[in-house]
Backbone as CSV, one residue per row, in Angstrom:
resi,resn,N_x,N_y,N_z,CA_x,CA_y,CA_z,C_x,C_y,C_z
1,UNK,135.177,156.202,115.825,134.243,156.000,114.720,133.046,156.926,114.909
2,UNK,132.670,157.621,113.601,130.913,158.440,113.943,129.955,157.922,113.398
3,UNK,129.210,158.192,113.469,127.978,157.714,112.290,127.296,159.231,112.069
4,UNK,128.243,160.519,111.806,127.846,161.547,111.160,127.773,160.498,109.381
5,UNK,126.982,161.437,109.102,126.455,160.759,106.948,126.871,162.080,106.844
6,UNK,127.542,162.004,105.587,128.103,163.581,104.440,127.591,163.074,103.671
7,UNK,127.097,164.060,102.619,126.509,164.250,101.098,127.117,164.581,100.518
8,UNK,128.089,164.156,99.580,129.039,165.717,98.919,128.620,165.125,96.763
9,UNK,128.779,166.518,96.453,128.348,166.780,95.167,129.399,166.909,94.579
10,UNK,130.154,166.571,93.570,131.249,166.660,92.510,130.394,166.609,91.071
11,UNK,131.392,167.927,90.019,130.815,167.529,88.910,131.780,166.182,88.486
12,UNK,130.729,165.571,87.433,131.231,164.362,86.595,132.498,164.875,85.005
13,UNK,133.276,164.410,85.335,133.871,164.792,83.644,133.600,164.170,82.409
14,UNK,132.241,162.794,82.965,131.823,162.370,81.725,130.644,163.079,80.725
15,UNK,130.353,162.387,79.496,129.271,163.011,79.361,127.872,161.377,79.552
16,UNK,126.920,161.779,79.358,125.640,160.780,79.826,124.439,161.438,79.239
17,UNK,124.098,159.673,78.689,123.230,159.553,77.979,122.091,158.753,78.811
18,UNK,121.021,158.796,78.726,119.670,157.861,79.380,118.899,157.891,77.881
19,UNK,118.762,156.330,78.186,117.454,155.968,76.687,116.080,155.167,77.608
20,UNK,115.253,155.455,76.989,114.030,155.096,77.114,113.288,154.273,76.229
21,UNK,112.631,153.011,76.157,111.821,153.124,74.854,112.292,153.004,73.900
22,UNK,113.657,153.184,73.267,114.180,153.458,72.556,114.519,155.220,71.885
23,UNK,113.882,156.064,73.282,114.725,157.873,73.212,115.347,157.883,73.957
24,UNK,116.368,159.069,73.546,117.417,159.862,74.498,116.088,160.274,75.208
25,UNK,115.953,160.201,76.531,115.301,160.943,77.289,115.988,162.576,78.164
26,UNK,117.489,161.824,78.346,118.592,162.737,79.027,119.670,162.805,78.451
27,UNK,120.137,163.690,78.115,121.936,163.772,77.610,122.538,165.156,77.724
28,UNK,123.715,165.090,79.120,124.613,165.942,79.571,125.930,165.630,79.340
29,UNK,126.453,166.660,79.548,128.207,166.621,79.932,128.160,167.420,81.393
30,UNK,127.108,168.180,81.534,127.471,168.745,82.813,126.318,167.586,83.952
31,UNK,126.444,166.554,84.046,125.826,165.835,85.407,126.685,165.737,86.442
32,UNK,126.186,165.441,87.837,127.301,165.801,88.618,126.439,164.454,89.767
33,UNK,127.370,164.122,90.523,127.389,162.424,91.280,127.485,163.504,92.445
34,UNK,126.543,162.837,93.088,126.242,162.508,94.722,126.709,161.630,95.086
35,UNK,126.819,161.585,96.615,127.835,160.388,97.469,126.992,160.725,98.632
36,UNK,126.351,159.515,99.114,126.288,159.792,100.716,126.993,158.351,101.201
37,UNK,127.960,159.033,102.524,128.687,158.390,102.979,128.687,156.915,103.361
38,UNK,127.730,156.872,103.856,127.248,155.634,103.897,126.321,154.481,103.098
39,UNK,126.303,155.203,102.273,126.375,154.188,100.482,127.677,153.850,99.692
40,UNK,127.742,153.093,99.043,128.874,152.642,97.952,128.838,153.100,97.002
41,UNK,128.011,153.718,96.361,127.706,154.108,95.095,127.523,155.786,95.196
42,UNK,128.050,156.200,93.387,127.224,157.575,93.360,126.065,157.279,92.391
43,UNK,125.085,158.602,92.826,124.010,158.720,91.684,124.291,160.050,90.903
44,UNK,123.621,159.720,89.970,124.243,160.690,88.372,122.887,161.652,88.884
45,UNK,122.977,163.249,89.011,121.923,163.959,88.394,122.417,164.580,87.372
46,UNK,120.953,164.737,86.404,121.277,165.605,85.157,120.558,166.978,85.804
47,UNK,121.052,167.950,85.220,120.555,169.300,85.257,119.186,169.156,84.491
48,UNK,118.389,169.883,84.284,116.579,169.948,84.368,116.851,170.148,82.719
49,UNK,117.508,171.084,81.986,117.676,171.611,80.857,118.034,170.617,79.901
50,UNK,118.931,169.432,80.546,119.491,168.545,79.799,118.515,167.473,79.404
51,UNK,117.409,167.012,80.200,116.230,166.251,80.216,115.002,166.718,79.785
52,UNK,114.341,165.395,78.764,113.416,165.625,78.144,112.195,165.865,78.895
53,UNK,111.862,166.972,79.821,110.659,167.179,80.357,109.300,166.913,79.958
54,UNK,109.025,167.011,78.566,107.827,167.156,78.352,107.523,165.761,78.151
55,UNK,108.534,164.809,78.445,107.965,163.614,78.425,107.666,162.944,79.778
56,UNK,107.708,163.577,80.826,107.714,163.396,82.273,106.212,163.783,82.825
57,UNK,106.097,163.180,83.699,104.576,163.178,84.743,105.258,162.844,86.142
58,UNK,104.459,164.065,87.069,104.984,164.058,88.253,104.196,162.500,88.830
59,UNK,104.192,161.527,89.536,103.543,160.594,90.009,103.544,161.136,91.480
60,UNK,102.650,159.712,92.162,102.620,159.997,93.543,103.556,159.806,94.110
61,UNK,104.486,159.378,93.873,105.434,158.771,94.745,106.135,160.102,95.659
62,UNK,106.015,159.872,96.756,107.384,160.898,97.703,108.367,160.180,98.772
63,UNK,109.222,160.576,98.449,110.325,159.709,99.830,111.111,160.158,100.505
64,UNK,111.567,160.594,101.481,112.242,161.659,102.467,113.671,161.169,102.983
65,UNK,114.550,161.466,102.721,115.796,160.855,103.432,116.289,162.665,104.372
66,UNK,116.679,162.236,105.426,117.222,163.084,106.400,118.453,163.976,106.015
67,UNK,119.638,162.949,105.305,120.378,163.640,104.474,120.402,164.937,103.280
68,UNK,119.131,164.441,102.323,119.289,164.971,101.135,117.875,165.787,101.456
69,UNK,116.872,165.424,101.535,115.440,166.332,101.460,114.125,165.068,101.433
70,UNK,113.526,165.404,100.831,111.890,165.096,99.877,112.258,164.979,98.570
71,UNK,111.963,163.595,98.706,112.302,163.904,97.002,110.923,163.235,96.365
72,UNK,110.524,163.643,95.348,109.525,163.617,94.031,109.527,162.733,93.152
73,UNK,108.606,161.705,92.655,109.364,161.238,91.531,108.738,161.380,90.418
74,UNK,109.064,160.794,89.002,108.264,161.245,87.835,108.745,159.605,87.071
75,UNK,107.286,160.077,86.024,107.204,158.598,85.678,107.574,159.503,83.967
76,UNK,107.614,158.354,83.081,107.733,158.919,81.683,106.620,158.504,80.723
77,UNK,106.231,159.333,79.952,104.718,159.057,79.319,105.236,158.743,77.578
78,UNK,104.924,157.513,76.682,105.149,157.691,75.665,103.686,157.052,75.302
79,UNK,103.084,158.250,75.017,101.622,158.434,74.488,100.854,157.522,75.414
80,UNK,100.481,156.334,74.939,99.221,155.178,76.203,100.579,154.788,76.936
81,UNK,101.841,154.625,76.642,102.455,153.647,77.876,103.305,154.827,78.960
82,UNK,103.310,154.109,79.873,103.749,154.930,80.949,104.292,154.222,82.032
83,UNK,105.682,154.676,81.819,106.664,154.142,83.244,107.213,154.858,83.801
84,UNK,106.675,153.881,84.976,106.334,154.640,86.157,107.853,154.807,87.148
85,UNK,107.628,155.877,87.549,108.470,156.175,88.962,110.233,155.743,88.261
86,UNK,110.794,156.213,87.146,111.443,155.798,86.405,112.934,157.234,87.077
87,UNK,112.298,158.008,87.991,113.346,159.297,88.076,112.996,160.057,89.375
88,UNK,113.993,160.467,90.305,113.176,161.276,91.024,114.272,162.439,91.453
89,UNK,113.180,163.730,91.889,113.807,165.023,91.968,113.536,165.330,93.178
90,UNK,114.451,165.981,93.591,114.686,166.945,95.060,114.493,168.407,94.806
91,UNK,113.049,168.663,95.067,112.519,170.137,94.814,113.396,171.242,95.501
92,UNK,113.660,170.800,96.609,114.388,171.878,97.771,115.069,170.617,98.808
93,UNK,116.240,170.313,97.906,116.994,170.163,98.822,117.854,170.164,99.881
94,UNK,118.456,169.692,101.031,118.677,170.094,102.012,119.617,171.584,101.819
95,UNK,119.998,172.238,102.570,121.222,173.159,102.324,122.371,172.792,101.589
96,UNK,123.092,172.187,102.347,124.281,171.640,102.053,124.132,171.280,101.138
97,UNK,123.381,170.643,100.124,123.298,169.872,99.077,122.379,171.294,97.850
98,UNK,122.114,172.529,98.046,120.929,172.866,97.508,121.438,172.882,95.692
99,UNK,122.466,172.808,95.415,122.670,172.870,94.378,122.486,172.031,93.405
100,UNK,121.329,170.983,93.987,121.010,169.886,93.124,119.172,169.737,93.255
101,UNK,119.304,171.062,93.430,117.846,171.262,93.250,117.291,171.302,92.208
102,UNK,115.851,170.626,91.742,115.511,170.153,90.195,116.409,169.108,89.286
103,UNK,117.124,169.100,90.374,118.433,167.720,88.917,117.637,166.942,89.077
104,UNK,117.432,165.890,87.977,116.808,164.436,87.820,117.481,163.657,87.578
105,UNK,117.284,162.618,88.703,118.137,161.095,88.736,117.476,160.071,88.717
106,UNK,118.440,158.988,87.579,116.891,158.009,86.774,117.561,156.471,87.857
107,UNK,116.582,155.566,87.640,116.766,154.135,88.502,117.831,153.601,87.379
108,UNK,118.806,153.094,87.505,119.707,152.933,86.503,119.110,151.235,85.967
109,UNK,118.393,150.906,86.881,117.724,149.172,86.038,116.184,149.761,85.425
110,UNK,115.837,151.031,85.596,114.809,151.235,84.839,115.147,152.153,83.378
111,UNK,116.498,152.390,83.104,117.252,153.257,81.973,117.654,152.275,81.397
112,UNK,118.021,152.885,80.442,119.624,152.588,79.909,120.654,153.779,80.176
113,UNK,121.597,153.308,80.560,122.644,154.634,80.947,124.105,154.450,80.449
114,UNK,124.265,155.606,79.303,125.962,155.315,79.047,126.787,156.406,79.350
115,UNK,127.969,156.208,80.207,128.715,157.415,80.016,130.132,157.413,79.092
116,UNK,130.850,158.467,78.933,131.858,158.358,78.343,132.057,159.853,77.518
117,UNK,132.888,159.643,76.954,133.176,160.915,76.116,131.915,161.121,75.069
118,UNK,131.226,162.353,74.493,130.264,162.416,73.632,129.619,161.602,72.332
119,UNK,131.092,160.997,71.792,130.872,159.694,70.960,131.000,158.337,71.445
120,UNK,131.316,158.450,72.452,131.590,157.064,73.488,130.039,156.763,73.908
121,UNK,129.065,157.553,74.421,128.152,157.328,75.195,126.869,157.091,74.053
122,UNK,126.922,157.567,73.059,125.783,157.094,72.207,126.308,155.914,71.898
């Protein structure tokens, strides 16, 4: 038995939607799931292009895992309301992983998140 942790990146063949508030905040076909080994779960990043940036604020939040990097988080601003810490990004992530640098991955109990084929997910 080891207790080496792998990270590995696969694209997703779904497409994904994130609502906010009642907006699409995010909607890809190209997001792609992380795995670290010693979790059960993957997390969805969207590519930077696919997400509504200008509705984002970097917050304070930072959190470091050994595996993946530093990661960043961002809250979402709809005019006075603002929720918080709703996504967070890996500026420079580790090597092995760098290709998920700038993707944004949302708290899936702070979204709404659908995947599926393009008419499936709205």
């Amino acid at each position: 038995m080891t207790d080496e942790v792998f990270v590995t990146v696969t694209p997703s063949p779904d497409h994904a939607r994130v609502v906010l508030n009642g907006e699409v905040i995010a909607e890809s076909s190209r997001t792609v799931l992380v795995r670290q080994s010693d979790h059960d779960f993957d997390s969805r990043y969207f590519p930077p292009d696919d997400v509504r940036l200008d509705r984002f604020e970097r917050s304070e939040t930072v959190t470091f895992c050994k595996h993946r990097g530093e990661a960043t988080y961002r809250s979402v601003r709809f005019g006075a309301l603002v929720v918080p810490d709703v996504a967070w990004v890996y500026e420079a992530p580790v090597p092995a992983i760098a290709e998920i640098a700038d993707y944004v991955a949302f708290f899936d109990f702070k979204v709404e998140m659908t995947t599926g084929t393009p008419t499936e997910a709205g």
